[in-house]
Structure formats: C-alpha cells, structure tokens
C-alpha positions as CSV (number, residue, x, y, z in Angstrom):
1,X,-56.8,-23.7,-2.9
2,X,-53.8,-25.9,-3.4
3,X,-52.3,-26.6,-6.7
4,X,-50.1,-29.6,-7.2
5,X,-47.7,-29.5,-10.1
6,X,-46.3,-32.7,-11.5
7,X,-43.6,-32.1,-13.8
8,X,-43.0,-35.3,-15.9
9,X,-39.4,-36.2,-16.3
10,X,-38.3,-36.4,-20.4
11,X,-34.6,-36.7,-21.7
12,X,-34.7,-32.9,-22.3
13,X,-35.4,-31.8,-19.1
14,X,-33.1,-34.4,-17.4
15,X,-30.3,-33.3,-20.0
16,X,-31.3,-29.6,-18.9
17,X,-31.2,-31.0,-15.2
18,X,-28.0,-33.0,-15.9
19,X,-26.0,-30.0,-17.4
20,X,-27.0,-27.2,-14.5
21,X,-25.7,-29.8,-11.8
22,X,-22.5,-30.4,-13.9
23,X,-22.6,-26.5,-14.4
24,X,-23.0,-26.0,-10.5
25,X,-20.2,-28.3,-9.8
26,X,-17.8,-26.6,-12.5
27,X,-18.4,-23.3,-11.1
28,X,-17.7,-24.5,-7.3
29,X,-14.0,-26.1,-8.3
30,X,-13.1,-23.1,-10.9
31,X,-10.7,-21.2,-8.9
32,X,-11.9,-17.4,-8.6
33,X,-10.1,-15.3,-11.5
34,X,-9.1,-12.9,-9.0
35,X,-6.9,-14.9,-7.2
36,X,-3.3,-14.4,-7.3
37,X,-0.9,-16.2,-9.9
38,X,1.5,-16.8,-7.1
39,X,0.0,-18.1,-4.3
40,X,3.0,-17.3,-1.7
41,X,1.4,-15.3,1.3
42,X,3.1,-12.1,1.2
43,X,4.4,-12.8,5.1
44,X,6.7,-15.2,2.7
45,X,7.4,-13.5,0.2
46,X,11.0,-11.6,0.2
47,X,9.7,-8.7,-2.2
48,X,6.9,-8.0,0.4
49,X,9.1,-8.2,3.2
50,X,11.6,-5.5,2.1
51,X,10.2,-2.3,4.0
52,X,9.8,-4.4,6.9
53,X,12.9,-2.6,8.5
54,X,10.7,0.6,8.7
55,X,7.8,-1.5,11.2
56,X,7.4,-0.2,14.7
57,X,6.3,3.3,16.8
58,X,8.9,6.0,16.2
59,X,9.2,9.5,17.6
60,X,9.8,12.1,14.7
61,X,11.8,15.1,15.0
62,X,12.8,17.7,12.3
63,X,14.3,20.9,11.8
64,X,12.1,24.3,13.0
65,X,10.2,21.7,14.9
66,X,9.0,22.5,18.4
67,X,8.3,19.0,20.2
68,X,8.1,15.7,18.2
69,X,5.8,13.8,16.0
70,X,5.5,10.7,16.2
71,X,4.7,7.8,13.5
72,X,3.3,4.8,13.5
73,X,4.3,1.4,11.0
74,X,2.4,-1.4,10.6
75,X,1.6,-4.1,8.4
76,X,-1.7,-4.7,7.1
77,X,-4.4,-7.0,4.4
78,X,-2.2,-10.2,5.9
79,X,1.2,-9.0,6.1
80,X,0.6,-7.5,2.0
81,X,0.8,-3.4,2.8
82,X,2.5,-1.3,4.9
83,X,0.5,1.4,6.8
84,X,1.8,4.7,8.6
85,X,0.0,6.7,10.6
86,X,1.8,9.7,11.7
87,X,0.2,12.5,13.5
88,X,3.1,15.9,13.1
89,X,1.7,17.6,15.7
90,X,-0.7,21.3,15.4
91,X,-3.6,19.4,14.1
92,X,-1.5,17.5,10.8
93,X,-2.2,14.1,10.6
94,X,-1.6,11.5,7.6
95,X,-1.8,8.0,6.4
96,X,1.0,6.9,3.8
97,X,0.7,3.3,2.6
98,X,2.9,1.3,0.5
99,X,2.6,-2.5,-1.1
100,X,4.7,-4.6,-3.4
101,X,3.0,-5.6,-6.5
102,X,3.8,-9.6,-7.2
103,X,2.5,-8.9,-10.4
104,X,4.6,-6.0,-11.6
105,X,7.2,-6.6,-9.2
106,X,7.8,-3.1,-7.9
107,X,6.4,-1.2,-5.5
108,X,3.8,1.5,-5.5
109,X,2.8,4.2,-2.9
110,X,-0.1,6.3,-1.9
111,X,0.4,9.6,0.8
112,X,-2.7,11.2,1.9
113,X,-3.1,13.7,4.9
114,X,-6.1,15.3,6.5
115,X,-5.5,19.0,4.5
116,X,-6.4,17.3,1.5
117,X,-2.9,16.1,-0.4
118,X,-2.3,12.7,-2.0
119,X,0.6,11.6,-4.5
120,X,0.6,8.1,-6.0
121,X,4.1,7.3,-6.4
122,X,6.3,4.0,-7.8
123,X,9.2,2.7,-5.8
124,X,12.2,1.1,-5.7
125,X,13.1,-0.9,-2.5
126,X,16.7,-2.2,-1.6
127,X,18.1,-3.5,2.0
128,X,17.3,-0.7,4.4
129,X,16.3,1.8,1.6
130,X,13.3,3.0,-0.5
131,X,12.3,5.4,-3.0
132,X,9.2,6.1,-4.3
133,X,8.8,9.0,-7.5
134,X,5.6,10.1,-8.3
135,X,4.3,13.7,-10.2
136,X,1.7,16.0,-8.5
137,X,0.5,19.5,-8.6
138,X,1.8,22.5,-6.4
139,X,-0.6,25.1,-5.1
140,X,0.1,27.1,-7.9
141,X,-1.3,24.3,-10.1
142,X,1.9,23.9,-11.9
143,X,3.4,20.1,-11.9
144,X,5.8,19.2,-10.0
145,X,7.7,16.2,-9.0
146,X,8.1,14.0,-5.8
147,X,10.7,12.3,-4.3
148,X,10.3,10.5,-1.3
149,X,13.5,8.7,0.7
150,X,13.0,6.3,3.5
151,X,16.7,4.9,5.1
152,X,17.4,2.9,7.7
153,X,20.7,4.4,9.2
154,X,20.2,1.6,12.7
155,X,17.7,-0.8,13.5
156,X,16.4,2.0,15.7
157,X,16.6,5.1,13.6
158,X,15.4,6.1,10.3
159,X,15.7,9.0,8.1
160,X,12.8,10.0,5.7
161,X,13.1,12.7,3.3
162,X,10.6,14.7,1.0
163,X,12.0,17.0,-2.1
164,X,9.9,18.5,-4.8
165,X,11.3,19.4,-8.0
166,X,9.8,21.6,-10.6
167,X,12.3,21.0,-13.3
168,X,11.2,17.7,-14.3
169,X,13.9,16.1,-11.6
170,X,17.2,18.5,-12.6
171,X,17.3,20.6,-9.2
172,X,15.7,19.3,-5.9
173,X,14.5,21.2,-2.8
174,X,13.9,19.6,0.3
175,X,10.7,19.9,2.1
176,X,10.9,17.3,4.8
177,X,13.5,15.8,6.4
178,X,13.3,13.8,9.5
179,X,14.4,11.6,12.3
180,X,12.3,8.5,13.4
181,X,13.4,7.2,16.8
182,X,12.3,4.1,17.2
183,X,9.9,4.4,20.7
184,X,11.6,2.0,23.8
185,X,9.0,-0.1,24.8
C-alpha cells in the first residue's frame, strides 16, 4: 500500500527550509579550521627547504664498521617532511623523519628503528647544518639526553653525529658518527 505525504508549505517551515539552505551554503565556503594560516606550499617555503641539502641516496660508513650502510633522504606529505630510511646493515634498520613547523617556526624530529627506540627531538636548522635535542631513557631507565648533528661538509658528503649525555648536557659521549657518501648515479 502506498502512502502519499503532502507536506503543506507555511512561513515556518520555509523559514526552517530557508535557513538549512543558507546553513548548507555557509558551511560549503567556511574554509576548514585545519587549514594552515599561511598558505605557502612548503616546496616554497625557505624554512621547509633548509634540510634539503641532506636529500638523495648515500652510502654510510663509520668507525668498527665492517662494510657500509647506506641511507636513504627524501621528501614527503608535498615537499612538508623529510624521510630517512637507512638500513645499518646485521638486520638494523630505521626511519628518522624531520618537518619544519610554520606555526612554531622551528623544527621538530622523530628517530625510530626496528629494535624498538624512538626520541622526539626539537631542532635548530642553519645553511648546511642541523641540530635536533631531545631527552630519552637509557636501558638502565635513567634519563638521558640526545644530541643529534647533521653537516654538510660538500654537496656530496655529510657527517651525522649522535651523543648521549647523562649530565643534563655538561659532558657528551659520542655514539654515532658517520660518513654519508652521496651514491653516483
């Protein structure tokens, strides 16, 4: 059995009507809170582009090493964050992956590998140079803090550097140090 419904039209329900249509339209020009104040892509903007010197495939060799590593820099989310993915060799893989905040205006990193680590650090980029500090725990669960160095010494070689602290940043031991060679294509 069919049922017809007949709504009859009175100046409530077209004011109801009136205001959902000019609701509907609002909601479709509002521009999405989450968008960025600054609307610069970050493949234009110069804080973004800082680390930039760092992009390509590099062969990485350190001290007590037998053989090389070998790394990985690319960019990533439309030019906005900087991936590596570097594999040391024996089974020790990682992914470290840094982005400049247009909001804060500093950068902020993240370096994560496959036996479970990962320290959050903050950053400081200049021309051919970055450091990121960040705190963390040891395997003795005491805290201890990071300090990581990336520097471009030529366009195709790069030191990187990794020292721990457990005097709140007095005295520093080095735990990484190595040479990126950037791969000949």
């Amino acid at each position: 059995m069919e049922q017809n419904i007949v709504v009859r039209g009175s100046r409530g329900t077209r004011g109801v009507l009136f205001l959902l249509v000019l609701g509907g339209c609002f909601c479709l020009a509002a521009p999405p809170t989450f968008a960025a104040e600054d609307s610069a892509a970050c493949s234009a903007n110069s804080g973004s582009r800082q680390m930039d010197f760092w992009l390509g495939d590099w062969t990485v060799t350190y001290p007590g090493m037998s053989g090389s590593a070998i790394s990985k820099v690319e960019l990533s989310l439309d030019q906005c964050l900087v991936v590596e993915r570097w594999d040391g060799g024996q089974g020790h893989t990682g992914e470290n992956m840094f982005a400049y905040s247009s909001d804060d205006k500093s950068w902020h990193g993240m370096f994560a590998d496959n036996q479970g680590r990962v320290h959050v650090l903050e950053g400081k980029v200049l021309e051919g140079s970055a450091e990121f500090v960040g705190p963390s725990r040891g395997s003795n669960g005491k805290a201890v803090l990071n300090r990581i160095k990336v520097v471009r010494v030529t366009v195709d070689r790069v030191e990187q550097s990794w020292e721990k602290s457990a005097d709140h940043g007095v005295t520093w031991t080095t735990e990484f140090r190595g040479d990126y060679l950037r791969k000949k294509p």
